[in-house]
C-alpha positions, 0 to 999 in steps of 0.5 A, a space after each residue: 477302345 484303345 487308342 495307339 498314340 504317336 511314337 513316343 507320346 505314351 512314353 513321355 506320358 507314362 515318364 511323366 506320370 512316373 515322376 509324378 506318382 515317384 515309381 512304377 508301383 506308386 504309378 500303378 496303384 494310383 492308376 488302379 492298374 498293373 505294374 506291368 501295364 505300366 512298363 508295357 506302356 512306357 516302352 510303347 509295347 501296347 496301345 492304352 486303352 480309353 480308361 487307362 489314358 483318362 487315369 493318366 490324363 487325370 493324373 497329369 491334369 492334361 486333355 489328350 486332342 484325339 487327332 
């Protein structure tokens, strides 16, 4: 399932967990995903889907309210 989230809250998840991890590649393979997943989802270019969200929750320690 892939969720499209409100604009701009993908992408200041994605910057957050960027900052966290320290680049786009630490980012990606700490999510076990692409770099360019990544990219796709800081520009807000694609929804995320139910894995990746919950790779980016656990890495944040955060819950997303799916509202």
């Amino acid at each position: 399932m892939y969720y499209k989230l409100k604009k701009g809250v993908l992408r200041d998840l994605t910057e957050k967990a960027i900052k966290k991890a320290g680049t786009f590649r630490k980012l990606a393979k700490e999510m076990k995903t692409s770099k360019t997943a990544v990219y796709r989802y800081k520009n807000e270019i694609v929804h995320i889907s139910d894995k990746n969200l919950a790779e980016l929750e656990r890495i944040l320690n955060i819950k997303i309210n799916q509202e």
